[in-house]
N, CA, C and O atoms as a GROMACS GRO file, in nm:
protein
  544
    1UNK      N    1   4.316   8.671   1.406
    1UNK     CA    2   4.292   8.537   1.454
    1UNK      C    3   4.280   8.536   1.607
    1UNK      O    4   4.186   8.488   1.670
    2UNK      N    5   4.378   8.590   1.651
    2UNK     CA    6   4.320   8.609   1.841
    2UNK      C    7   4.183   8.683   1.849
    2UNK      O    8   4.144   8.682   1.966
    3UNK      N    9   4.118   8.733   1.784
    3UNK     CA   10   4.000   8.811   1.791
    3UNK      C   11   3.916   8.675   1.822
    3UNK      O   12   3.843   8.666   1.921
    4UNK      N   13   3.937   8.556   1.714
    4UNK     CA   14   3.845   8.497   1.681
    4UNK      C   15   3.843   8.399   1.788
    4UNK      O   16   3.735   8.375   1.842
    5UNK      N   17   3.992   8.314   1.841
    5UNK     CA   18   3.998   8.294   1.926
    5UNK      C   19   3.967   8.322   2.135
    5UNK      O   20   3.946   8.246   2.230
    6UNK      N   21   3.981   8.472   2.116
    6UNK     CA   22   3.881   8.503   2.250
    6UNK      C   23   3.742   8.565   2.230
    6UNK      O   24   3.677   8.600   2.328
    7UNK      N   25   3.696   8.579   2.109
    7UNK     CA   26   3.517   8.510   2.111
    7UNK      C   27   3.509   8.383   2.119
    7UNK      O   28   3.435   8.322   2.196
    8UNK      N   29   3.579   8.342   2.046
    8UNK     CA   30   3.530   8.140   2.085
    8UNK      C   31   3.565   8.092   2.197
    8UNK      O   32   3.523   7.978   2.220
    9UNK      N   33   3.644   8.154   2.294
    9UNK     CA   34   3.631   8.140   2.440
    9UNK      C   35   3.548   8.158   2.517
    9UNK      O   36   3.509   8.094   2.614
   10UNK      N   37   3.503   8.304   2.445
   10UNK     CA   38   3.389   8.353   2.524
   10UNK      C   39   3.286   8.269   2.527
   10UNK      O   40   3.260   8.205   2.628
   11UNK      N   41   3.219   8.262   2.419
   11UNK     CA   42   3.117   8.150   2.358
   11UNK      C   43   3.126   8.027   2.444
   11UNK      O   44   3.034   7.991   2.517
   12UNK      N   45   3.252   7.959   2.431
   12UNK     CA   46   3.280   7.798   2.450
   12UNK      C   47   3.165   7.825   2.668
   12UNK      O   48   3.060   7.790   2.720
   13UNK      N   49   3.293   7.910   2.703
   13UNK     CA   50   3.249   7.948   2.849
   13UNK      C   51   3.092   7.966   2.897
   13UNK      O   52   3.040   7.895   2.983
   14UNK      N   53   3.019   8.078   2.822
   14UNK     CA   54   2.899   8.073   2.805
   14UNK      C   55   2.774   7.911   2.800
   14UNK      O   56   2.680   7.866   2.865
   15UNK      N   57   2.849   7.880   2.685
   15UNK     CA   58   2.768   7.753   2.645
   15UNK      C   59   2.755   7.619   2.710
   15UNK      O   60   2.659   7.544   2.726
   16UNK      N   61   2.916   7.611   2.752
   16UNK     CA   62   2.970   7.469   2.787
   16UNK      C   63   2.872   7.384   2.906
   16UNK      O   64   2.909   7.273   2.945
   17UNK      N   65   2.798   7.422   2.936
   17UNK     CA   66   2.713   7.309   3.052
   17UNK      C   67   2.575   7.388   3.050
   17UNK      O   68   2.522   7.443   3.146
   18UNK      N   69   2.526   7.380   2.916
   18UNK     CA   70   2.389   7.410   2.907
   18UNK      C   71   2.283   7.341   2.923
   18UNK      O   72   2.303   7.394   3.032
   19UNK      N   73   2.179   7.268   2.929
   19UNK     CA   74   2.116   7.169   2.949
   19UNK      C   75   2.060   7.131   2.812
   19UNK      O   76   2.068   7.231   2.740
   20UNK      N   77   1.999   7.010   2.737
   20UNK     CA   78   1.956   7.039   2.605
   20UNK      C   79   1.843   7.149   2.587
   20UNK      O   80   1.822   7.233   2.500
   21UNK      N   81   1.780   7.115   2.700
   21UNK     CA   82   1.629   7.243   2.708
   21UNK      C   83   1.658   7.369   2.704
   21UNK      O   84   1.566   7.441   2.667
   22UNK      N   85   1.775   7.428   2.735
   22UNK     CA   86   1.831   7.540   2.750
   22UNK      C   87   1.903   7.556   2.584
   22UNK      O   88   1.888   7.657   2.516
   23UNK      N   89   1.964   7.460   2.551
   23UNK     CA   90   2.002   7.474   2.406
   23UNK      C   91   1.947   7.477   2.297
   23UNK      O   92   1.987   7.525   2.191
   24UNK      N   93   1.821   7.408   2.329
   24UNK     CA   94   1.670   7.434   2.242
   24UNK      C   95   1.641   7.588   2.274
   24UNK      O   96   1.658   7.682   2.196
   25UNK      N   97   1.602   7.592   2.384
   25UNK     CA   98   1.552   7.750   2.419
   25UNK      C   99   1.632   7.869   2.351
   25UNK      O  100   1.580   7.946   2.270
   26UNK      N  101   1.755   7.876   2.390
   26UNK     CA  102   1.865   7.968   2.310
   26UNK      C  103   1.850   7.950   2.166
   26UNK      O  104   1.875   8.056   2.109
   27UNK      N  105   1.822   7.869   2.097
   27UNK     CA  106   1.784   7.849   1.938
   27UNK      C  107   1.928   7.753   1.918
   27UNK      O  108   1.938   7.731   1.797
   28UNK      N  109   1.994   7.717   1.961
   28UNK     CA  110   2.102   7.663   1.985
   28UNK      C  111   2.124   7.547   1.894
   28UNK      O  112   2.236   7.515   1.855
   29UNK      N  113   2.010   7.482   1.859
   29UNK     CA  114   1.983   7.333   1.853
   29UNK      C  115   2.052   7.297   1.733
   29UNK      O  116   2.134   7.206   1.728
   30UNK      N  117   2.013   7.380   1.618
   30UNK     CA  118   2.111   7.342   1.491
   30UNK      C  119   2.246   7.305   1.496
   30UNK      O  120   2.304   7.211   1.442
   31UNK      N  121   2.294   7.409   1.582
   31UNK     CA  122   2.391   7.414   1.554
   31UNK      C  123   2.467   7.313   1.665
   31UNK      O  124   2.572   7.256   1.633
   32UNK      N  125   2.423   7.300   1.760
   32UNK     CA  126   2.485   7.175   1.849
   32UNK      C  127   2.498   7.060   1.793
   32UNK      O  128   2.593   6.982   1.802
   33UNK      N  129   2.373   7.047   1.720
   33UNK     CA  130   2.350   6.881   1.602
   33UNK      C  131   2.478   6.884   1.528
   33UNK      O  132   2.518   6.768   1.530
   34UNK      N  133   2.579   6.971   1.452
   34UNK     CA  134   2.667   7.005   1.386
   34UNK      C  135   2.784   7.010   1.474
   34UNK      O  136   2.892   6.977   1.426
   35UNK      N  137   2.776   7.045   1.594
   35UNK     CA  138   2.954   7.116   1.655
   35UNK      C  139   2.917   7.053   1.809
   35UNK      O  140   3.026   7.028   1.861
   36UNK      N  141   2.812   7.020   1.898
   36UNK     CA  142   2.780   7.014   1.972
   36UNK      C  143   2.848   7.120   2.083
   36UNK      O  144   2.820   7.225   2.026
   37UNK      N  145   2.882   7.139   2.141
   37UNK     CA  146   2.931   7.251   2.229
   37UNK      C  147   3.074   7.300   2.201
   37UNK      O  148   3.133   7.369   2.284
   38UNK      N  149   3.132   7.263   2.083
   38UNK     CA  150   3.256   7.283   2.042
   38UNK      C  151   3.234   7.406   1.965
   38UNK      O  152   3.134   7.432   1.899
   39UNK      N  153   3.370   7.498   1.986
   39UNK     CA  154   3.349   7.633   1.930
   39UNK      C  155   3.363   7.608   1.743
   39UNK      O  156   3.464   7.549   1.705
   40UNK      N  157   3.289   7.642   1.667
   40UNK     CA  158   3.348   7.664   1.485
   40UNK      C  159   3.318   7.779   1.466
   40UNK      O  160   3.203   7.815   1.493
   41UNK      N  161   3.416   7.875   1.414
   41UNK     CA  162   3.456   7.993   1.369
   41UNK      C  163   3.340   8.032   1.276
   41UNK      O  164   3.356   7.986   1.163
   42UNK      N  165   3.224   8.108   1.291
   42UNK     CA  166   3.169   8.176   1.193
   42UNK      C  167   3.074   8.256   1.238
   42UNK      O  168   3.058   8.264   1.360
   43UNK      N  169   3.006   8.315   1.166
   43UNK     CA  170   2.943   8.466   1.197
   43UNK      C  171   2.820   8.435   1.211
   43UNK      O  172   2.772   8.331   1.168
   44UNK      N  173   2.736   8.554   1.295
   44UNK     CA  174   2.604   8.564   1.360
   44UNK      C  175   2.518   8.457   1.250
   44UNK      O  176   2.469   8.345   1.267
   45UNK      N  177   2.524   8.543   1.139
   45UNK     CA  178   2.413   8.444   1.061
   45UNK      C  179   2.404   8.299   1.043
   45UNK      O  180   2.310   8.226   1.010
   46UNK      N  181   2.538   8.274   1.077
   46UNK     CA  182   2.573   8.115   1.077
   46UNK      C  183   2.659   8.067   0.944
   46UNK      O  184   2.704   7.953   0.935
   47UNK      N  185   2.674   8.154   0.857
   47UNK     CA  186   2.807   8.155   0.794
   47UNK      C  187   2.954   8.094   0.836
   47UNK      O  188   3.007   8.179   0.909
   48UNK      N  189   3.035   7.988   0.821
   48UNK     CA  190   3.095   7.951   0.828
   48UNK      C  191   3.223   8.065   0.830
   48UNK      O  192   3.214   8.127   0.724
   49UNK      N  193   3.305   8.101   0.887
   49UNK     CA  194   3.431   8.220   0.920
   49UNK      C  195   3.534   8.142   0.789
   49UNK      O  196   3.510   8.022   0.785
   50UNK      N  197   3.638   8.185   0.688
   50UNK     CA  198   3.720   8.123   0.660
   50UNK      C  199   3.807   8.225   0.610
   50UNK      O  200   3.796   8.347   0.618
   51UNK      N  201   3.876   8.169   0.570
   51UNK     CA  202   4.016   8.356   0.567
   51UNK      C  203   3.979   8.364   0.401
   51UNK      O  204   4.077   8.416   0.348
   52UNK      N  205   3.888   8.336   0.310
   52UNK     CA  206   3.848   8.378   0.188
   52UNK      C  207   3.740   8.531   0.184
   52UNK      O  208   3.682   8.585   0.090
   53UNK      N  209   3.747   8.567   0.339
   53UNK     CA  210   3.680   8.706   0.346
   53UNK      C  211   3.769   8.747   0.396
   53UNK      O  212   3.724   8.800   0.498
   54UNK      N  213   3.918   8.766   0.393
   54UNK     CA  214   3.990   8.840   0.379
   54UNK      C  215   4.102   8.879   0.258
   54UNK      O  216   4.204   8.814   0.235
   55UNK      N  217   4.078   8.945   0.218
   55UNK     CA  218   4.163   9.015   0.099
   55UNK      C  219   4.304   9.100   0.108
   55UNK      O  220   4.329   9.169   0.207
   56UNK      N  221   4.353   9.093   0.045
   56UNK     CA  222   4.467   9.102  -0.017
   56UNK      C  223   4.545   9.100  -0.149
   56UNK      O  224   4.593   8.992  -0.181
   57UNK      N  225   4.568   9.227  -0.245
   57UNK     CA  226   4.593   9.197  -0.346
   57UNK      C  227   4.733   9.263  -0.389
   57UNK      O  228   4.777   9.284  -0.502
   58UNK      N  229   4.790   9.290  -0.256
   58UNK     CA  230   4.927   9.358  -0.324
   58UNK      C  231   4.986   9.486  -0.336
   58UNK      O  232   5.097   9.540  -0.342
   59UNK      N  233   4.815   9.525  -0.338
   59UNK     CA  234   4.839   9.671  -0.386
   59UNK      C  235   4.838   9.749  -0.208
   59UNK      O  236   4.778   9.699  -0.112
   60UNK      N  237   4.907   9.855  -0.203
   60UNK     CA  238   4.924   9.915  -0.077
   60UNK      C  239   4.804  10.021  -0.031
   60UNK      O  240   4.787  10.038   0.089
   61UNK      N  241   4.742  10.075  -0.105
   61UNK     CA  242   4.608  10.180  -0.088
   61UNK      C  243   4.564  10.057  -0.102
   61UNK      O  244   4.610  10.001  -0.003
   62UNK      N  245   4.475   9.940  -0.192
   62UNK     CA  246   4.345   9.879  -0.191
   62UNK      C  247   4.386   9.797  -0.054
   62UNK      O  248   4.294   9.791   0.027
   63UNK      N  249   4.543   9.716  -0.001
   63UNK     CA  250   4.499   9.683   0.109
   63UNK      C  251   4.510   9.713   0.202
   63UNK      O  252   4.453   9.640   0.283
   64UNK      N  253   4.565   9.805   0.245
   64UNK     CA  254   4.510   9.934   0.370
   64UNK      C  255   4.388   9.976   0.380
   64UNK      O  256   4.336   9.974   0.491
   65UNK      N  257   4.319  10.020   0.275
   65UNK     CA  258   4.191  10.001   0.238
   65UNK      C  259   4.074   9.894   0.279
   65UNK      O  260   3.951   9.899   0.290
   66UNK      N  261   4.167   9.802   0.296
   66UNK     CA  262   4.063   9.672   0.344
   66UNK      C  263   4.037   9.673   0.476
   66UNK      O  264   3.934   9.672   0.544
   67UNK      N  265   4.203   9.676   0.510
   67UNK     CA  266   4.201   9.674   0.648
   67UNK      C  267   4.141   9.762   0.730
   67UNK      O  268   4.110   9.721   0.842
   68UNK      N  269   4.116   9.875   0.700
   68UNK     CA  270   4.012   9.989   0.753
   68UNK      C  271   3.923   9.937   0.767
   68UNK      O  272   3.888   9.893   0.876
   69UNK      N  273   3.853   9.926   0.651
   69UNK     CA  274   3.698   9.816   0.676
   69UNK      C  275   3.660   9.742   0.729
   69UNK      O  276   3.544   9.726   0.768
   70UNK      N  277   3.796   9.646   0.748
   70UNK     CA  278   3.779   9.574   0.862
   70UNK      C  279   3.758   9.533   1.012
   70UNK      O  280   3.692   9.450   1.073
   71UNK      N  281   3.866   9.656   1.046
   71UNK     CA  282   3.889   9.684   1.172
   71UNK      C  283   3.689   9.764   1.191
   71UNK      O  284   3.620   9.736   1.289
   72UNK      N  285   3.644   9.845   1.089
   72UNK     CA  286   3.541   9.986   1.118
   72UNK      C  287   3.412   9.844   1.196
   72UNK      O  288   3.346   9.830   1.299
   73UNK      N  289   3.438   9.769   1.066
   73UNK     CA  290   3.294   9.620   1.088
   73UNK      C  291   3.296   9.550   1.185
   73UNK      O  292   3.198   9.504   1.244
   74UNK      N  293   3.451   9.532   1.220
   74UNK     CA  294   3.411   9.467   1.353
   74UNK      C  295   3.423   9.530   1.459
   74UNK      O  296   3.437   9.467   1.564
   75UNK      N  297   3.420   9.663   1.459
   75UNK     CA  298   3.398   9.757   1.575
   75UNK      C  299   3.267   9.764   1.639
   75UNK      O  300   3.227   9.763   1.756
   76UNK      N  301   3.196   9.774   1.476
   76UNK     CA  302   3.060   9.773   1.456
   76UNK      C  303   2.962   9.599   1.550
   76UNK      O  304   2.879   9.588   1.641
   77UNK      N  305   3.013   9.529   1.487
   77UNK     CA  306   3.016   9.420   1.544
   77UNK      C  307   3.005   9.383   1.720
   77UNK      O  308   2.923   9.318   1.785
   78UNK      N  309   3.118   9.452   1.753
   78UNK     CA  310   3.123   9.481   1.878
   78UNK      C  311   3.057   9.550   1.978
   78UNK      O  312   3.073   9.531   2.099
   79UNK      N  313   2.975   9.637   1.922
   79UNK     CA  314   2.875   9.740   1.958
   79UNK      C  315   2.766   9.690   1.957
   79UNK      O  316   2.682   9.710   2.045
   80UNK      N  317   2.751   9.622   1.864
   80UNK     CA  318   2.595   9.524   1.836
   80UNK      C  319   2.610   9.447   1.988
   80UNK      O  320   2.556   9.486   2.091
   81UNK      N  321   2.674   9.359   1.979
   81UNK     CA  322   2.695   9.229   2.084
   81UNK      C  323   2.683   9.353   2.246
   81UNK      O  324   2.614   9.343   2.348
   82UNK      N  325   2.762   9.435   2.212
   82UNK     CA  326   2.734   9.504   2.373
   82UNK      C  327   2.571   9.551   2.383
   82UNK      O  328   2.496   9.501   2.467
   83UNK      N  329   2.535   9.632   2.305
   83UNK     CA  330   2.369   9.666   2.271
   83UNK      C  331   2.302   9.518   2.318
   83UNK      O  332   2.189   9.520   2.367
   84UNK      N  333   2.350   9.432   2.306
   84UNK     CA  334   2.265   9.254   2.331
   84UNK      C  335   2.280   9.175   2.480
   84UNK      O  336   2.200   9.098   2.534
   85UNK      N  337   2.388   9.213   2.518
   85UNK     CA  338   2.474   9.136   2.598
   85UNK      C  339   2.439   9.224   2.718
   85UNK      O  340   2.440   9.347   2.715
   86UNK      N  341   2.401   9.137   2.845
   86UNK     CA  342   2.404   9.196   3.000
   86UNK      C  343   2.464   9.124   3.100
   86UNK      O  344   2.417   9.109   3.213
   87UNK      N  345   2.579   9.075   3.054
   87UNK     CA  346   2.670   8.969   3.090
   87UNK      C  347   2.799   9.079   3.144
   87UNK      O  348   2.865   9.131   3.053
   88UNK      N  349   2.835   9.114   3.277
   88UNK     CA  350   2.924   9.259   3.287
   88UNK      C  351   3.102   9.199   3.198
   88UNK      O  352   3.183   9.265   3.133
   89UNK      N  353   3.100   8.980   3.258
   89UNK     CA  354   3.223   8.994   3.202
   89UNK      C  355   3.253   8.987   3.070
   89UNK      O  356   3.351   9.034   3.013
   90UNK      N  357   3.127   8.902   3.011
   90UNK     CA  358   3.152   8.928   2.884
   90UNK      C  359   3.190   9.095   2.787
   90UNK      O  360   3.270   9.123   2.698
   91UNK      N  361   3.073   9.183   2.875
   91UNK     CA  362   3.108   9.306   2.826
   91UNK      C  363   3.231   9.320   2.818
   91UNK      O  364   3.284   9.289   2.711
   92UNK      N  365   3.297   9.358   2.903
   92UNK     CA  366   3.427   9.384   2.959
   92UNK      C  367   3.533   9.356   2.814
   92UNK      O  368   3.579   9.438   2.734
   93UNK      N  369   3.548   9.180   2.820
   93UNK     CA  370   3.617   9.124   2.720
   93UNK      C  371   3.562   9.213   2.620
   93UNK      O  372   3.623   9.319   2.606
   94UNK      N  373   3.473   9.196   2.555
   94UNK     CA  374   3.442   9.242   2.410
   94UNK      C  375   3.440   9.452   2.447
   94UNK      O  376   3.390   9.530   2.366
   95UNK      N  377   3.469   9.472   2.507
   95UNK     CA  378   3.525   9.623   2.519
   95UNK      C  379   3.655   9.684   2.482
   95UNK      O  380   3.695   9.780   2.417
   96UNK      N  381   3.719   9.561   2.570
   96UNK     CA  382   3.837   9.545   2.537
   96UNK      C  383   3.899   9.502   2.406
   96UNK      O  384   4.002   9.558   2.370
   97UNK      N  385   3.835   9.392   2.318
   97UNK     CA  386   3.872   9.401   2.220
   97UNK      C  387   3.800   9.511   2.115
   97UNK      O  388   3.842   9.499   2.000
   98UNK      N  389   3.713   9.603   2.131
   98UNK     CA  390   3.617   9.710   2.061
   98UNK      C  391   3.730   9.783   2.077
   98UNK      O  392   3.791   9.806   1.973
   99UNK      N  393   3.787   9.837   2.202
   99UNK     CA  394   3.923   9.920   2.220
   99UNK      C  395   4.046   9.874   2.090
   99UNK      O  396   4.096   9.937   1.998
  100UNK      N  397   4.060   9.743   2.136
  100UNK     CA  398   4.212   9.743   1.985
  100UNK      C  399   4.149   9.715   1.852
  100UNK      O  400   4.231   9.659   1.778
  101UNK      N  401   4.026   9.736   1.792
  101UNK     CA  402   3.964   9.782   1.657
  101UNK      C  403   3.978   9.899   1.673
  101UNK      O  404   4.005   9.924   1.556
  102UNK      N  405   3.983  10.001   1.725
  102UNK     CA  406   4.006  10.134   1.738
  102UNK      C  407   4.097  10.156   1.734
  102UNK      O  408   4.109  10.251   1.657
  103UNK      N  409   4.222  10.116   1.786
  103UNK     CA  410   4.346  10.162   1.783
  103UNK      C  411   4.352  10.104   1.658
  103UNK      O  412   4.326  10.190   1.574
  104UNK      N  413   4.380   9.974   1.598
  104UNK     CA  414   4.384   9.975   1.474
  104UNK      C  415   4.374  10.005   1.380
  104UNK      O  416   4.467   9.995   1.299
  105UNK      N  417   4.249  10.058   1.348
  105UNK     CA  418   4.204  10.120   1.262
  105UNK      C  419   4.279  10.284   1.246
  105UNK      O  420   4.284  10.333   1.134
  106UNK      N  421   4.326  10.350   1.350
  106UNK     CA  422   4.357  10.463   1.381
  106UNK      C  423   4.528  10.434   1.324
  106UNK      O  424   4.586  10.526   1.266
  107UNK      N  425   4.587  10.320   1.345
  107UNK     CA  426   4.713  10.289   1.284
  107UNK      C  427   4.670  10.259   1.117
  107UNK      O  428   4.725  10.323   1.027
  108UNK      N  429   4.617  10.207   1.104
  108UNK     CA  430   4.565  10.205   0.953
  108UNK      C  431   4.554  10.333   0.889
  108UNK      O  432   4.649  10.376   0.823
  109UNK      N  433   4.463  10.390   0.899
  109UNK     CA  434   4.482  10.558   0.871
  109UNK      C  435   4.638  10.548   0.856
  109UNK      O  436   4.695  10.525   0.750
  110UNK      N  437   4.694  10.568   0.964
  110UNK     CA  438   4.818  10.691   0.992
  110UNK      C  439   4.892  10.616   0.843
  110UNK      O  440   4.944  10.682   0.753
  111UNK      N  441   4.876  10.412   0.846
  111UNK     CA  442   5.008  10.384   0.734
  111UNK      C  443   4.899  10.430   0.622
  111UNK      O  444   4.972  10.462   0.528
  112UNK      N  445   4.802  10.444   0.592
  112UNK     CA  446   4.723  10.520   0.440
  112UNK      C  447   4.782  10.609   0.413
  112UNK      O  448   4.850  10.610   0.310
  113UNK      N  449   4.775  10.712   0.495
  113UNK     CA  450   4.862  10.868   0.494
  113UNK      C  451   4.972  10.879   0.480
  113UNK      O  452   5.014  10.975   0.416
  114UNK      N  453   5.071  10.768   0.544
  114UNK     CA  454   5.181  10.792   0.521
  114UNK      C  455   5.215  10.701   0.380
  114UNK      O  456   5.330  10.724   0.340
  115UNK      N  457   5.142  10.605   0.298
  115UNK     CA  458   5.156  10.568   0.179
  115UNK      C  459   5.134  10.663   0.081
  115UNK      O  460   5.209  10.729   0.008
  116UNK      N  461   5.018  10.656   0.094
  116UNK     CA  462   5.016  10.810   0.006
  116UNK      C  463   5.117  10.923  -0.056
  116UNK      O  464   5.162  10.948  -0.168
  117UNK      N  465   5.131  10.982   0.092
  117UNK     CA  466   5.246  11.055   0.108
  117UNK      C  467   5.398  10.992  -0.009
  117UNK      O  468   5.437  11.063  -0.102
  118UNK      N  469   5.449  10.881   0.016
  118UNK     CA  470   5.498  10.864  -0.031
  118UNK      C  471   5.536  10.773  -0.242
  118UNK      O  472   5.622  10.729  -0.319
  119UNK      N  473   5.415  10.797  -0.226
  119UNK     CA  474   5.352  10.763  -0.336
  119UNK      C  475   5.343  10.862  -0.449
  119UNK      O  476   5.367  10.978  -0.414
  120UNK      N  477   5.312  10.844  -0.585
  120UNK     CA  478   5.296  10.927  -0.683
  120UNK      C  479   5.185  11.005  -0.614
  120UNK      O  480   5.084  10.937  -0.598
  121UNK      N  481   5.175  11.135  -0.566
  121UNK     CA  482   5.039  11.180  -0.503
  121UNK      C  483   4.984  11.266  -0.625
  121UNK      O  484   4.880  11.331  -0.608
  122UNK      N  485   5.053  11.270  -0.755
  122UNK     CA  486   4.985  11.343  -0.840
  122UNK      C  487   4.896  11.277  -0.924
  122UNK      O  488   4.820  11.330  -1.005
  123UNK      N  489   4.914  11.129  -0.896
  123UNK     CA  490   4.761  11.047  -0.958
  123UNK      C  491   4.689  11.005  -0.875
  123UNK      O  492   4.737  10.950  -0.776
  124UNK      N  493   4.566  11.018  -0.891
  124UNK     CA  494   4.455  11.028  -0.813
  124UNK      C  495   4.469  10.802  -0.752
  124UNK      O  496   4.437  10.734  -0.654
  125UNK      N  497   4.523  10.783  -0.859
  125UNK     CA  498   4.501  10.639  -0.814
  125UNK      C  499   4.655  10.570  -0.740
  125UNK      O  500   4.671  10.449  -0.722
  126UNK      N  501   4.754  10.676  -0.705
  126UNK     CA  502   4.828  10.655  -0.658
  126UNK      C  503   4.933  10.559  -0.683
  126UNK      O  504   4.946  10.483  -0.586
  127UNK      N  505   5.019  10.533  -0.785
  127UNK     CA  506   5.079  10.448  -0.820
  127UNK      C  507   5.168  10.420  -0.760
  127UNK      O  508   5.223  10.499  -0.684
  128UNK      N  509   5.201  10.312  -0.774
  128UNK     CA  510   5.313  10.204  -0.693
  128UNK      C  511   5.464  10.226  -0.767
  128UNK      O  512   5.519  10.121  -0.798
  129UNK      N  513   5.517  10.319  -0.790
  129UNK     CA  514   5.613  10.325  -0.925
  129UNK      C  515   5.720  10.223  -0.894
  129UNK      O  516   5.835  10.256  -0.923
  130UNK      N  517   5.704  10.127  -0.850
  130UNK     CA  518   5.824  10.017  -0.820
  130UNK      C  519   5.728   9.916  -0.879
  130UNK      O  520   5.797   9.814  -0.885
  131UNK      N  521   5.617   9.889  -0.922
  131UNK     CA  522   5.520   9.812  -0.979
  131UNK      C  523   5.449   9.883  -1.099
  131UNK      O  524   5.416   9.809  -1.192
  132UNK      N  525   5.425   9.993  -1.108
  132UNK     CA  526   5.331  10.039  -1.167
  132UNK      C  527   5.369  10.121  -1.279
  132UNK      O  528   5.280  10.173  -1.346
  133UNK      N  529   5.517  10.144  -1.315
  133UNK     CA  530   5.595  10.218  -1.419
  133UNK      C  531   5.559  10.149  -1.578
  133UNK      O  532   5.582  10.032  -1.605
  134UNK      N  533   5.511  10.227  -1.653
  134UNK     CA  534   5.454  10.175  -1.764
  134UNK      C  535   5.561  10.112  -1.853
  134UNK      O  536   5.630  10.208  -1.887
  135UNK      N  537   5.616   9.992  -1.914
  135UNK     CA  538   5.698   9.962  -1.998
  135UNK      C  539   5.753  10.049  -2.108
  135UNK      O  540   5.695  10.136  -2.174
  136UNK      N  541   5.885  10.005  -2.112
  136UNK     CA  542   5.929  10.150  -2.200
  136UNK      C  543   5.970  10.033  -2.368
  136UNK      O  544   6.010  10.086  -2.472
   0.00000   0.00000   0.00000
């Protein structure tokens, strides 16, 4: 959620005293008709952001698992926007947060490995034996 919060800073800063001609020009226009210069949480395509694209089911491999993916996409994410962006402070910010998707993700690993590890490692699907012990 702070991720999402200092892009929508970023954004808000960027945008906030654009002219309408300038908000037409940027392709802007839809979406001002809808939010007008107010930040709403959602992605490039214009997808609305809502925490139903984040998962969670309990299980310790599928959601470590997620979280990898997560952290990898919006690394990815981050790389795009720098590839786009010739803005030095914006870079900066979004470097900085490209930096803690990396560390994250790199802590993700380490708790995978160390679940594992402590896990049934002789089934391939890794059971939870405090959940996963078959009824007797």
């Amino acid at each position: 959620m702070g991720h999402l919060e200092m892009i929508g800073t970023l954004v808000h800063q960027l945008t906030r005293n654009l002219t309408e001609e300038q908000i037409k020009t940027a392709g802007f226009d839809a979406y001002f008709v809808d939010h007008t210069t107010g930040v709403f949480p959602q992605f490039a395509s214009g997808y609305p952001w809502s925490a139903s694209t984040m998962q969670v089911t309990g299980d310790t491999i599928a959601d470590l698992t997620e979280d990898l993916a997560a952290e990898q996409k919006a690394r990815v994410t981050y790389d795009n926007i720098l590839r786009l962006s010739d803005d030095p402070d914006v870079n900066d910010a979004i470097k900085f947060l490209r930096e803690r998707e990396v560390v994250h993700f790199q802590r993700f690993g380490e708790a995978l490995r160390l679940a594992k590890e402590r896990m049934n490692s002789k089934n391939v699907y890794y059971l939870n034996p405090s959940f996963d012990t078959p009824s007797k």
